[in-house]
N, C-alpha and C positions, 0 to 999 in steps of 0.2 A: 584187496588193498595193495596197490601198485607201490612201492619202493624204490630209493635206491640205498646204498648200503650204508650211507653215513647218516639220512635221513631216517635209516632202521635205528643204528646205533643208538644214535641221538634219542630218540623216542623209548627204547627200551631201558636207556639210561634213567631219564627222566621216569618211567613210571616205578621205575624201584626205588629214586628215590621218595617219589609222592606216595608212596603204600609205607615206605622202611623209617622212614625218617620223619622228628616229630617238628612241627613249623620255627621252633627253635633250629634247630639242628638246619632247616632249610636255609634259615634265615643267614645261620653260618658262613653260609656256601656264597651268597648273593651280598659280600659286603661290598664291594668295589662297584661302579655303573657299568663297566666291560661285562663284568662276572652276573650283573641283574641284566643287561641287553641281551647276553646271550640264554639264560633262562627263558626271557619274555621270548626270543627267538625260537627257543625247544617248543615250549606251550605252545606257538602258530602252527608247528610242524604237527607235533599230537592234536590240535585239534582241528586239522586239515586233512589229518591220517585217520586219527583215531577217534571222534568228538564223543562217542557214547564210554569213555572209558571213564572221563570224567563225574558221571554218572553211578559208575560203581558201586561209590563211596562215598557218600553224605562229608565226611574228613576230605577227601582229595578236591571238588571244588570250592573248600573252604580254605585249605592253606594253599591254593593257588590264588582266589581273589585277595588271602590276606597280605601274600607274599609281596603281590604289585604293588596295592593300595597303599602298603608300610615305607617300600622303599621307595615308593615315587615322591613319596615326600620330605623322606630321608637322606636321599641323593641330592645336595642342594646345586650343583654346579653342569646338571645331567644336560647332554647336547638336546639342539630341536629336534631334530631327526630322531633319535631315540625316545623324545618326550611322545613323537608321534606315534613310531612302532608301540607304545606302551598305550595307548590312548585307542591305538584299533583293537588291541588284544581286549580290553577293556569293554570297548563296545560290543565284539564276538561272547563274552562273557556272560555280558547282560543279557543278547540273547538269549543263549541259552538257557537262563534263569527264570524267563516267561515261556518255557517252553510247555505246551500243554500235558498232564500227568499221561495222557494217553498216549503221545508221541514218545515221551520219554520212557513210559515203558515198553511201546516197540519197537522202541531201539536198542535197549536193552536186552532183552530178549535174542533179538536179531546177534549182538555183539557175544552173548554168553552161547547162542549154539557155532557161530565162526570160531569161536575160542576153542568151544569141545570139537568141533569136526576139523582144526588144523591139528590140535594138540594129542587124539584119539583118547581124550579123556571124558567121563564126566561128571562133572562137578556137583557134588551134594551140600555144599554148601558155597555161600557167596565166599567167603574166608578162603576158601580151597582157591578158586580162583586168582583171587588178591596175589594170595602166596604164588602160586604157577607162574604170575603176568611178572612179577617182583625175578620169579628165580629167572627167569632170562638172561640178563646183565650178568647173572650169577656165572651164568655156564658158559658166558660169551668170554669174559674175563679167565674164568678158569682156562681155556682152550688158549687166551693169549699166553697164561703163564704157563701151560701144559702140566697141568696140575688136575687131572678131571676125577681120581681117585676116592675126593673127600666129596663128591656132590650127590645128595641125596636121588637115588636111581629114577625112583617114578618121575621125580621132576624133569629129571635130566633128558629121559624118553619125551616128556610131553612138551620140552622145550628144543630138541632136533627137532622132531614133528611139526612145531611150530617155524624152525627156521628154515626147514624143507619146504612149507608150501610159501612162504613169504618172504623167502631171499635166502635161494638154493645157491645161488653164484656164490653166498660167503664159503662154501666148502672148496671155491676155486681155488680158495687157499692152501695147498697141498698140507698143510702140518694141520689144522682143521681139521682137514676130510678125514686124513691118516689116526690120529686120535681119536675120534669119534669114532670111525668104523672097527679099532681096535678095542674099545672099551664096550659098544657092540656084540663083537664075536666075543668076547670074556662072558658079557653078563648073559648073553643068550646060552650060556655053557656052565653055569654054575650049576653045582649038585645040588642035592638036600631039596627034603620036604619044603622046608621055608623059603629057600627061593623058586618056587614054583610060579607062583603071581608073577616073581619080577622076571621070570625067564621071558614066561609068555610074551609079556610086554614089549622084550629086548628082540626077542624075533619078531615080532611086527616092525617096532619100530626099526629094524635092520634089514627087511623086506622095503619098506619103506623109503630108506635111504639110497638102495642101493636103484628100486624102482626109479623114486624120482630123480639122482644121476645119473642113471643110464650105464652105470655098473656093477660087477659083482657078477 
């Protein structure tokens, strides 16, 4: 899945919040037509990029059809041009709603082993994934505040991992790289019985890092 880096953003934004947050709370977000244009905008992006993620979750194509349906009728003063964009995302939707059980689940399938083989994890339950896909934002945000200290390890490995094979350029960012590769050589250097798992992990994923930029 080709990228570029706002069209990442955007997207990983969007699915934490379709997994974190409940269609109230969505609804929150999308009171103004600017603020729903630009959601219905995310949604073309995700399912240009991502179409099987929708899938998921029985919840997540549900508070995305409800989210439109609600405010396209709620929005009374909404431009044509926007009524339009809202009207193709609509028809893309429906599609996929007569999609056959058999496509949809190899697609599925297909999206859950790209998941495990970016992220070097895998997943025993569908929930374990939800949570992975959701913590990206998490770690992308942390990394802006440079704050990476409070984020739960395992995730955090399977979410570089993830941003290494699908938009390695974000570490162009020298405070990025720097952070991440620090927090890295720390975890792959803990002592104690207990952190044995997360050691492992931290040197792969620090092999990993340094493999796919081309240093270290």
């Amino acid at each position: 899945m080709e990228y570029n880096i706002q069209d990442f953003l955007t997207v990983i934004q969007l699915k934490n919040q379709l997994i974190n947050l409940s269609f109230e709370q969505l609804l929150e977000l999308n009171k103004t037509e600017d603020q729903h244009v630009q959601y219905v905008s995310s949604i073309n992006t995700l399912l240009q990029k991502e179409e099987a993620f929708v899938f998921m979750d029985s919840d997540i194509l549900h508070k995305i059809e409800n989210l439109i349906y609600k405010q396209r009728f709620l929005l009374d003063s909404m431009q044509v041009d926007s009524l339009m964009q809202i009207n193709r995302t609509i028809l893309k939707l429906n599609e996929l709603k007569f999609k056959t059980a058999g496509y949809i689940n190899s697609l599925k399938n297909s999206y859950l082993f790209y998941q495990e083989n970016c992220r070097r994890i895998e997943f025993e339950e569908n929930d374990d994934l939800l949570i992975s896909m959701a913590y990206d934002f998490e770690v992308y945000r942390s990394l802006q505040n440079g704050q990476l200290n409070d984020l739960e390890d395992i995730f955090f490995f399977g979410s570089t991992n993830y941003f290494l094979e699908s938009i390695p350029e974000l570490y162009q960012n020298s405070s990025f790289y720097d952070q991440t590769l620090q927090k890295l050589v720390q975890d792959s250097k803990k002592r104690g019985f207990w952190n044995k798992y997360g050691r492992g992990c931290a040197k792969k994923t620090l092999d990993n890092f340094q493999k796919k930029l081309g240093k270290g």
